[in-house]
MDAnalysis code that builds the backbone (N, CA, C; Angstrom):
import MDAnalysis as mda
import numpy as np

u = mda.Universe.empty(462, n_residues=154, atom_resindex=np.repeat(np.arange(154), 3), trajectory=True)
u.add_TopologyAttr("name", ["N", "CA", "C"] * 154)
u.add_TopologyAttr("resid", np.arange(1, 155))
u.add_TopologyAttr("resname", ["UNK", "UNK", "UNK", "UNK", "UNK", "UNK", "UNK", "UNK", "UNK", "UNK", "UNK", "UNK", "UNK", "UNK", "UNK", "UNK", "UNK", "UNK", "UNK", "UNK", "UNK", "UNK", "UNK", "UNK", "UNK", "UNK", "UNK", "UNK", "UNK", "UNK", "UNK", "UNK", "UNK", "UNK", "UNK", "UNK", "UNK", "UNK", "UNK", "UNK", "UNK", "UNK", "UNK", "UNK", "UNK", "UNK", "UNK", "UNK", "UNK", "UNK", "UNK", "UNK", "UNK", "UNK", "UNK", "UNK", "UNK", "UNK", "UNK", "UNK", "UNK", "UNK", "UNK", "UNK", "UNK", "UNK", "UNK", "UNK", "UNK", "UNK", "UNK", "UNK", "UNK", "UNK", "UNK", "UNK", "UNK", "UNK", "UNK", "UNK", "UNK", "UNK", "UNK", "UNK", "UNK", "UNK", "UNK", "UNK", "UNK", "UNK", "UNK", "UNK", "UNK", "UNK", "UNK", "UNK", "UNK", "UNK", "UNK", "UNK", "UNK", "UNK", "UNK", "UNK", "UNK", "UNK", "UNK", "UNK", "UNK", "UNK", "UNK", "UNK", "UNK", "UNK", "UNK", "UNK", "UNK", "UNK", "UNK", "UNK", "UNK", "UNK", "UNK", "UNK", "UNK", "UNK", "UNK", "UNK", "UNK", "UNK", "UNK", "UNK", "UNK", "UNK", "UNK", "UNK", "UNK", "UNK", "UNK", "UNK", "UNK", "UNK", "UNK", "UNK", "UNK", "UNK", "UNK", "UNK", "UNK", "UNK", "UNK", "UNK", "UNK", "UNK"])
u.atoms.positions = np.array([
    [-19.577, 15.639, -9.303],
    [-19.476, 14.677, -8.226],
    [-19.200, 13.281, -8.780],
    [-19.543, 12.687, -9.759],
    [-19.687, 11.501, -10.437],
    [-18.319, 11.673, -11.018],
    [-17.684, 12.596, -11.452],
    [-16.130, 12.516, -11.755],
    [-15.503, 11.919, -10.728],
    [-15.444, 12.883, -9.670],
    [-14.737, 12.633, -8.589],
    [-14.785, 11.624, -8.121],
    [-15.925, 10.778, -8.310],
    [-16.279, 9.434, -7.866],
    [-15.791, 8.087, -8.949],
    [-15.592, 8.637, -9.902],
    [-14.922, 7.932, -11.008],
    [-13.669, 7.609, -11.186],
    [-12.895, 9.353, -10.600],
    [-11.408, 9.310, -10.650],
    [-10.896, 8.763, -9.268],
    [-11.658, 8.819, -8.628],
    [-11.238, 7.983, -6.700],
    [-11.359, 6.641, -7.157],
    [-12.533, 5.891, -7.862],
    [-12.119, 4.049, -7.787],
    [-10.882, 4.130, -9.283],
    [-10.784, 4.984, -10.082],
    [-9.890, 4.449, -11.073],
    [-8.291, 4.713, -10.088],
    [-8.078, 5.276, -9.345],
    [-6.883, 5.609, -8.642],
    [-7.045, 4.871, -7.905],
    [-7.859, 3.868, -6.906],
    [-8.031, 2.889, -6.233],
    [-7.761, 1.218, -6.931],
    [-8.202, 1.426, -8.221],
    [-7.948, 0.155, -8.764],
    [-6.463, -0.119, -9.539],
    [-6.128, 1.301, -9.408],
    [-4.561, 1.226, -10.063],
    [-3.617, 0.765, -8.756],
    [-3.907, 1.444, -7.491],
    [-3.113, 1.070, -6.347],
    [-3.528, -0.095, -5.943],
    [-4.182, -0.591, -5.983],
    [-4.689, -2.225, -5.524],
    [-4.100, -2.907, -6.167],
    [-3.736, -2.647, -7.592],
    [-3.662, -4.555, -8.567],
    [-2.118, -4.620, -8.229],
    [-1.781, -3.496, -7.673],
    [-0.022, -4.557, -7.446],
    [0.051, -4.923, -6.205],
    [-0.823, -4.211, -5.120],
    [-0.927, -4.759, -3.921],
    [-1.745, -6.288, -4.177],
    [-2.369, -6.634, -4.954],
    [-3.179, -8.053, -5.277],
    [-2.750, -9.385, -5.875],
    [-1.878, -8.665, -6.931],
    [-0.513, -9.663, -7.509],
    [0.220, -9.546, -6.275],
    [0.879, -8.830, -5.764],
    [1.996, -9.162, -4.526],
    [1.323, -10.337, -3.673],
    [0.108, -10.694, -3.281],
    [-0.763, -11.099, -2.723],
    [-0.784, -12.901, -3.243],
    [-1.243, -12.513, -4.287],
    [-1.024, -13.919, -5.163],
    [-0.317, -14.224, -5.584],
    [1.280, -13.650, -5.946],
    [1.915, -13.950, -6.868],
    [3.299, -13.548, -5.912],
    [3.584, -14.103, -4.527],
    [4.558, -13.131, -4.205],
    [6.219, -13.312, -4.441],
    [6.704, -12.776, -4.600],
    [7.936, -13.041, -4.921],
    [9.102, -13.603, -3.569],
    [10.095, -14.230, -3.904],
    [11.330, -14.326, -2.420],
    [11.627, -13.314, -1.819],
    [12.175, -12.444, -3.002],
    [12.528, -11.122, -2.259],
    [11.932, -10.093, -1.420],
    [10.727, -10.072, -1.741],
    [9.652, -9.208, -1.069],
    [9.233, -10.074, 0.183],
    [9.171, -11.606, 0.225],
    [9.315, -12.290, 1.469],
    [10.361, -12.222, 2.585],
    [11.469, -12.448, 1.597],
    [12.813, -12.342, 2.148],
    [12.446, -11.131, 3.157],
    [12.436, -9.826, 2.965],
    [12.949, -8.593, 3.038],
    [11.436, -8.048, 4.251],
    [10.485, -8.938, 4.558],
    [9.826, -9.243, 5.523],
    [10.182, -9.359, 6.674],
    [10.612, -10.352, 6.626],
    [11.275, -11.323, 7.781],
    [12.132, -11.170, 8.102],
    [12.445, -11.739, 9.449],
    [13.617, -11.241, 10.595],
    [14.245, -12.412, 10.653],
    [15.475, -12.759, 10.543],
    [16.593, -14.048, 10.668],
    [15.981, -14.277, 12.658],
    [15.615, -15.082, 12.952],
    [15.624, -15.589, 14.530],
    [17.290, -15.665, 14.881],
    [17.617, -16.399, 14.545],
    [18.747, -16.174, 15.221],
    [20.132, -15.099, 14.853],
    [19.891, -14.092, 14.003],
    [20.790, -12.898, 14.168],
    [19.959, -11.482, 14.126],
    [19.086, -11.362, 14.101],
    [17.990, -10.098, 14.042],
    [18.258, -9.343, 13.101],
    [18.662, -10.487, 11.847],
    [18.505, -9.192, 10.764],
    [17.239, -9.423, 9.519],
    [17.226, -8.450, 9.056],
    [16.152, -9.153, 8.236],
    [17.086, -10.424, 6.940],
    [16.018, -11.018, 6.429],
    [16.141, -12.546, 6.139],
    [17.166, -12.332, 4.710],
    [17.147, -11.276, 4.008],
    [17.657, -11.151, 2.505],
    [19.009, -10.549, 2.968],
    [19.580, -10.507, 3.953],
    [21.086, -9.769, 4.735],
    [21.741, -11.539, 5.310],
    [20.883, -12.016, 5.679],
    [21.392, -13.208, 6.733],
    [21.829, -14.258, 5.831],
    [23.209, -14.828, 6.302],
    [23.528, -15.809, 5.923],
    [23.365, -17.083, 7.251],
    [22.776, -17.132, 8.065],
    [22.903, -17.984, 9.056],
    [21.914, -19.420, 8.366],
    [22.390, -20.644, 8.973],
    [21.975, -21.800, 8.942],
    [20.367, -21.382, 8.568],
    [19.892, -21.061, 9.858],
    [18.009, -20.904, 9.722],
    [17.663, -19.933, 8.923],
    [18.876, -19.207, 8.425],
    [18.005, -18.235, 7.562],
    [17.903, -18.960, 6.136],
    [18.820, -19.503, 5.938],
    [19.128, -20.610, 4.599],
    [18.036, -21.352, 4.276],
    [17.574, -21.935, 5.447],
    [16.456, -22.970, 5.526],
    [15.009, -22.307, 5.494],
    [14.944, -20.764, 5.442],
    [13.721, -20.102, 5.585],
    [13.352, -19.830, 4.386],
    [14.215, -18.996, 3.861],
    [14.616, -18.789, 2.310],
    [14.130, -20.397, 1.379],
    [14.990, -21.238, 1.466],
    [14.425, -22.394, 1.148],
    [13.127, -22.791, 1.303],
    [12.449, -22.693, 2.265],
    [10.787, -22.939, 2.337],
    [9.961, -21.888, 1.643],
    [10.623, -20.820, 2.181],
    [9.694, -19.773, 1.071],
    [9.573, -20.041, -0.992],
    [10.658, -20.586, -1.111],
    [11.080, -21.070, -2.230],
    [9.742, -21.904, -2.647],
    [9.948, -23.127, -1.754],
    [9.166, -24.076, -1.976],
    [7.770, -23.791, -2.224],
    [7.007, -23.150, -1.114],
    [5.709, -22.092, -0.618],
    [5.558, -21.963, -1.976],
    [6.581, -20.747, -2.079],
    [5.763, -19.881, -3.478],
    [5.619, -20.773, -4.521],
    [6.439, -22.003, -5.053],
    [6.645, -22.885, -5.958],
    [4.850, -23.764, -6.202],
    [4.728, -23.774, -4.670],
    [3.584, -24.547, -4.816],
    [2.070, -23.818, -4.723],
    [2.475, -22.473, -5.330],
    [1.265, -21.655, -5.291],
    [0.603, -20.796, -3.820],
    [1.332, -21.083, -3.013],
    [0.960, -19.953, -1.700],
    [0.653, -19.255, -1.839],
    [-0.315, -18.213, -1.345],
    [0.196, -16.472, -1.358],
    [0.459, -15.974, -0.312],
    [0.777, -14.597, -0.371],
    [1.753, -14.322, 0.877],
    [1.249, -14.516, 1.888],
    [0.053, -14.359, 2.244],
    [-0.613, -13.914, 3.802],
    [-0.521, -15.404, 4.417],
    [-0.247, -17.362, 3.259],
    [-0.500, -17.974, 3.611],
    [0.877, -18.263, 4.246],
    [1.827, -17.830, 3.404],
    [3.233, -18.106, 4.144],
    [3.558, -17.120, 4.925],
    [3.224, -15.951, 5.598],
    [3.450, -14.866, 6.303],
    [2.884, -15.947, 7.591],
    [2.053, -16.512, 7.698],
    [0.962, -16.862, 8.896],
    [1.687, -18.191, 9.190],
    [2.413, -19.289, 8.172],
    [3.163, -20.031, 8.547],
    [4.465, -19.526, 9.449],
    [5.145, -18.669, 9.122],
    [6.232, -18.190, 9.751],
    [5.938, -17.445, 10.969],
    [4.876, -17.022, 11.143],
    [4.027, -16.276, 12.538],
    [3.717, -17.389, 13.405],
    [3.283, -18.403, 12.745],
    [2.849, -19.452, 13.643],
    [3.925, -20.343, 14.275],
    [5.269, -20.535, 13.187],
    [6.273, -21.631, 13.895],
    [7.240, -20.315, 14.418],
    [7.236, -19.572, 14.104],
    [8.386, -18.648, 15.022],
    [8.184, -17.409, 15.808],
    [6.342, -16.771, 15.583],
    [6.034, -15.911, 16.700],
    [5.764, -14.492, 16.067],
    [5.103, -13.540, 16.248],
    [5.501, -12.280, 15.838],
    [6.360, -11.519, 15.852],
    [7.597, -12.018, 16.398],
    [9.151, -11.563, 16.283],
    [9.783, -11.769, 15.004],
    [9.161, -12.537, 14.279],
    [9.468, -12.974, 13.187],
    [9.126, -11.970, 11.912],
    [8.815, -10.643, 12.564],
    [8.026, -10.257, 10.868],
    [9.216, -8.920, 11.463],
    [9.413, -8.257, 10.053],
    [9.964, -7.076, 9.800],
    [9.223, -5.450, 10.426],
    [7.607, -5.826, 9.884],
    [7.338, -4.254, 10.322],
    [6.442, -4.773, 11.469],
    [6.208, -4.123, 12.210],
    [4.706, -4.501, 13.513],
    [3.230, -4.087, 12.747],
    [2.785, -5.440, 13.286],
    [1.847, -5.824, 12.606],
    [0.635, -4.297, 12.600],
    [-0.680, -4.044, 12.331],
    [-1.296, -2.894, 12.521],
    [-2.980, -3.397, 12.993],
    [-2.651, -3.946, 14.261],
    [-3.708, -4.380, 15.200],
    [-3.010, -4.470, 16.159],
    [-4.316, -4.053, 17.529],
    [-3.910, -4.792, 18.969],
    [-2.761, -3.842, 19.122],
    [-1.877, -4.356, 20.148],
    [-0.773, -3.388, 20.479],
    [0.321, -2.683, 19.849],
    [0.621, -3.441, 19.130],
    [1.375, -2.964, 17.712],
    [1.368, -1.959, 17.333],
    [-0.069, -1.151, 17.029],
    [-0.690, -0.442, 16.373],
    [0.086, 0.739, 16.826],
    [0.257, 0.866, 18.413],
    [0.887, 1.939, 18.464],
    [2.286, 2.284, 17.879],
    [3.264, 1.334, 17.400],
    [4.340, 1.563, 16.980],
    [3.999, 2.075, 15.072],
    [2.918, 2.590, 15.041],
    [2.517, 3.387, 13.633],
    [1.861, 4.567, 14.498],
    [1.025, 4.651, 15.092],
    [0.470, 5.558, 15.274],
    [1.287, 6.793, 16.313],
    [2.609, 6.054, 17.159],
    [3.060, 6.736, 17.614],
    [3.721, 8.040, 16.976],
    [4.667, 7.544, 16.243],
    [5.194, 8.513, 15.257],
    [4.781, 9.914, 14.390],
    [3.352, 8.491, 13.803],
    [2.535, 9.695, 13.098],
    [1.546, 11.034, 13.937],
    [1.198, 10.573, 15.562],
    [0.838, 11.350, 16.439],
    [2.141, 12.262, 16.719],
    [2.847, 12.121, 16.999],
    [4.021, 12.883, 17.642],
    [4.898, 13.878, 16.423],
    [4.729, 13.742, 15.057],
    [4.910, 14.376, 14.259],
    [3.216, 15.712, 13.981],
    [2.119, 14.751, 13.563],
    [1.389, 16.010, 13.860],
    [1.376, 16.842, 14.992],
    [1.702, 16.291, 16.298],
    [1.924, 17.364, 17.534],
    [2.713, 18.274, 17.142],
    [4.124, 18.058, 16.641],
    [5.243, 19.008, 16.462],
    [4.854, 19.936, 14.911],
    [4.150, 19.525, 13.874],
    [3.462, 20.499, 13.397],
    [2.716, 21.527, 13.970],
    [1.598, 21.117, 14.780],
    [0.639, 22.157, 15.484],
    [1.705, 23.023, 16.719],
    [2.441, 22.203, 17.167],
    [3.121, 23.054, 18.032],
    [3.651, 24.200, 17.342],
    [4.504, 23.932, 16.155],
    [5.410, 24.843, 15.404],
    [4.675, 25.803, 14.782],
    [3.289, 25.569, 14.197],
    [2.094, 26.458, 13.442],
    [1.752, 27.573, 14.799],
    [1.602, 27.004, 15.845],
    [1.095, 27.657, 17.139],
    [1.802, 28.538, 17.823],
    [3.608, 28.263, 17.976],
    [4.239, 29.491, 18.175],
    [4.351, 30.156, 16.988],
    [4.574, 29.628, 15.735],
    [4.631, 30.797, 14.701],
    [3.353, 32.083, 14.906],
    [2.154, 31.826, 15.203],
    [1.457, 32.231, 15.176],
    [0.754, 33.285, 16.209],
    [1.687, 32.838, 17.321],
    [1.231, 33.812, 18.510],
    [2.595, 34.534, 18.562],
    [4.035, 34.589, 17.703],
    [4.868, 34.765, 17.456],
    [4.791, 36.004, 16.787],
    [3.965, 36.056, 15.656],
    [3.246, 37.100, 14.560],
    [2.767, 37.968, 15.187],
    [1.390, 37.089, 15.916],
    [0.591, 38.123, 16.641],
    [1.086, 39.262, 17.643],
    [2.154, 38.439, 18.437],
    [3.297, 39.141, 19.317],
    [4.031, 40.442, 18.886],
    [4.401, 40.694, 17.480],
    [5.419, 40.793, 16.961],
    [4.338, 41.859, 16.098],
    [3.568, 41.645, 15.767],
    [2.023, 42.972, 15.420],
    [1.794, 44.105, 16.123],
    [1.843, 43.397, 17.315],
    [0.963, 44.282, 18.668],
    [2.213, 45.308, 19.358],
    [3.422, 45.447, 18.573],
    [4.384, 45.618, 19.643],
    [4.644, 47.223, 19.300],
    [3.831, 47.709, 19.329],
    [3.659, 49.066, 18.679],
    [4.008, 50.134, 20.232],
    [3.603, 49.520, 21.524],
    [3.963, 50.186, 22.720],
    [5.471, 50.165, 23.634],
    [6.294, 49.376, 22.545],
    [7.183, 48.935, 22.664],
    [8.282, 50.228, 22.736],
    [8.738, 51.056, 24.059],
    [9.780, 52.167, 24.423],
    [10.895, 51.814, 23.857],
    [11.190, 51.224, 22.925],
    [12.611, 51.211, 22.498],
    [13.095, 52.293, 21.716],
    [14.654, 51.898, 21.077],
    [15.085, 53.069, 20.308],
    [14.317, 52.822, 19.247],
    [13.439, 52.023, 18.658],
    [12.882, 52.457, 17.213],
    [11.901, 53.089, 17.168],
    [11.318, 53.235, 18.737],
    [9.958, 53.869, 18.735],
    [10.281, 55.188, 18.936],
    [11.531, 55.837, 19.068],
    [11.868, 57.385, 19.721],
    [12.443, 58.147, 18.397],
    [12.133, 59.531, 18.676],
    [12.138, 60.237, 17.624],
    [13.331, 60.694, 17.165],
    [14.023, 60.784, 16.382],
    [15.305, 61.329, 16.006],
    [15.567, 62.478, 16.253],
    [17.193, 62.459, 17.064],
    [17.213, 64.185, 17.291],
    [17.769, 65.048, 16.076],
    [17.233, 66.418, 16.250],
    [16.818, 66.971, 14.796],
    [18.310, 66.804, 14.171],
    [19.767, 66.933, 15.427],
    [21.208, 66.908, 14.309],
    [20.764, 65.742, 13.567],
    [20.911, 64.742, 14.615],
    [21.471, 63.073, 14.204],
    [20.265, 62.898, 12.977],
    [19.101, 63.249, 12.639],
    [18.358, 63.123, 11.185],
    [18.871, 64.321, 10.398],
    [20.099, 65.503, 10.376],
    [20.326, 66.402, 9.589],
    [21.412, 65.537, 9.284],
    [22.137, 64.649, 9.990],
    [23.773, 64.488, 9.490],
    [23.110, 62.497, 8.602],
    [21.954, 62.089, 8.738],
    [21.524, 61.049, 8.439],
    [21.346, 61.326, 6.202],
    [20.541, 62.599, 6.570],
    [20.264, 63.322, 5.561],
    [21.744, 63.797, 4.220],
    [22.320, 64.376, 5.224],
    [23.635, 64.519, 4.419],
    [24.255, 63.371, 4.032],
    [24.538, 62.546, 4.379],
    [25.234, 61.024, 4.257],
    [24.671, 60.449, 3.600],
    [23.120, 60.160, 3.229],
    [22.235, 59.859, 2.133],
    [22.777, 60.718, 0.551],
    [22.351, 61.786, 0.884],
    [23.077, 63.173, -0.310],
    [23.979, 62.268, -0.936],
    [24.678, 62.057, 0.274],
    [26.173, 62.104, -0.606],
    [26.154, 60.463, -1.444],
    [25.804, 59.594, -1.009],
    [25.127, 58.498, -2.020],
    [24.197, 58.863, -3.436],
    [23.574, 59.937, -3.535],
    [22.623, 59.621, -4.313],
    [23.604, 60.580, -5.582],
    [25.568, 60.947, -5.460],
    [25.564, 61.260, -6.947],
    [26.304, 60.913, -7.517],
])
């Protein structure tokens, strides 16, 4: 148990320290590639428009003067809105544009596990089934089945 508990924070502290430098240390591009140009709706590292020039430029500055991201993420939320960010945020209403997906994909798993499965069961039970595989061969048609085999096996 104490392994397992050892190897969960050492795999926790390996995935954190670049999420922590990104944090403190963030780069343009990873800002850039955030953000949504306001006036062409693309994200900010695609846009050549006037305001995107000038966004890019502040972020410049930001990071120059030691920001970290969440402080310049919250500047750009504040002068231009939550339209302004790339992914939806994961609070409040938002939330559903993550959780939708990931709900509606496990549905279509369980759905697909669920006909496979009564599919099987279906497909088990079908032993009362009057068809031609359930009827007995007439004695020619298994004598001339027999010969035609023969003649393969020399």
């Amino acid at each position: 148990m104490r392994r397992a508990a050892a190897l969960l924070a050492a795999v926790s502290l390996v995935v954190a320290a670049p999420a922590l430098a990104s944090e403190q240390h963030p780069t343009p591009s990873e800002l850039e590639a955030a953000l949504i140009c306001p006036t062409c709706h693309t994200p900010l590292d695609e846009s050549n428009a006037p305001v995107a020039q000038q966004m890019k430029q502040r972020i410049r500055v930001e990071i120059a003067a030691g920001w970290t991201r969440s402080r310049i993420m919250d500047g750009f939320v504040r002068d231009f809105g939550t339209g302004i960010l790339a992914e939806p945020q994961t609070h409040g209403f938002d939330l559903v544009a993550w959780v939708l997906p990931l709900g509606g994909i496990g549905l279509g798993i369980v759905g697909v596990a669920a006909g496979a499965w009564l599919w099987s069961r279906r497909r088990a039970g079908d032993d009362d089934d009057d068809g031609p595989a359930a009827a007995p061969l007439d004695p020619e048609l298994d004598r001339r089945v027999d010969e035609a085999l023969a003649s393969f096996d020399r």
